[in-house]
C-alpha positions in Angstrom: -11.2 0.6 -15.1 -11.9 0.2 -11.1 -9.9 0.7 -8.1 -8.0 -2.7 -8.6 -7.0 -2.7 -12.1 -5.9 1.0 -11.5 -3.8 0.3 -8.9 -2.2 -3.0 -10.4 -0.1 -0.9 -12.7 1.9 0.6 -9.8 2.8 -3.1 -8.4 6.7 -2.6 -7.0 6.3 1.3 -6.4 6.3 3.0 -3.2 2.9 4.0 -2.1 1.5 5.7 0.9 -2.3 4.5 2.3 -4.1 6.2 4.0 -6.9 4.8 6.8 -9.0 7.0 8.6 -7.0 6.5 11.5 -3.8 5.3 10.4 -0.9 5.7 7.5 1.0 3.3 5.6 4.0 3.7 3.2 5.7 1.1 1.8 6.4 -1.4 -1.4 3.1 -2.0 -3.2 3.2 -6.3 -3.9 0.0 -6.8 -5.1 -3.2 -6.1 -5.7 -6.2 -8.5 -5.1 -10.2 -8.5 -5.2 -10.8 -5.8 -2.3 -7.6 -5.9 -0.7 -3.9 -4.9 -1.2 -1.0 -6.0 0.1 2.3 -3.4 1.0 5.9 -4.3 2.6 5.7 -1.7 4.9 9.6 -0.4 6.9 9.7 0.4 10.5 10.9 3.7 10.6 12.9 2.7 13.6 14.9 -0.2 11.8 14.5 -2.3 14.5 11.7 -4.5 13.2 12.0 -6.6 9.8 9.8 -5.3 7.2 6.1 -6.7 7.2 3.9 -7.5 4.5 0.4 -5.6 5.4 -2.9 -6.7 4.4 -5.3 -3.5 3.8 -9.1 -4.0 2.9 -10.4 -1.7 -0.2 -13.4 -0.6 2.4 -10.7 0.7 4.3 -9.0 3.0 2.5 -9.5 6.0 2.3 -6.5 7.2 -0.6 -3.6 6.0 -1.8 -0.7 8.1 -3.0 2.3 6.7 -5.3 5.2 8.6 -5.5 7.4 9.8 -7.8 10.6 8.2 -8.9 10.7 5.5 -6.6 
């Protein structure tokens, strides 16, 4: 099993991703050939939700949490 498939299996959970100079959490919609893509909130509320491409090269974890 690699990166990908593993990850499929949490499609519609909360993750967090983490870059090596930036953080992500947010709704986990897919999962692709060396990229994801996550509906990531604005803390402040202000801005809609955005759907966030990240590229398998650059990250460096990703966390799913529990009971979400």
């Amino acid at each position: 099993m690699n990166f990908a498939q593993s990850l499929a299996s949490y499609i519609g959970r909360t993750v967090e991703v983490f870059q090596a100079n930036s953080y992500l959490e947010g709704q986990l919609l897919s999962v692709n050939d060396g990229y994801i893509v996550v509906r990531v909130v604005n803390p402040s509320y202000q801005l809609p939700p955005a759907d966030t491409t990240v590229l398998f090269p650059n990250i460096q974890f990703v966390r799913v949490l529990v009971g979400t």
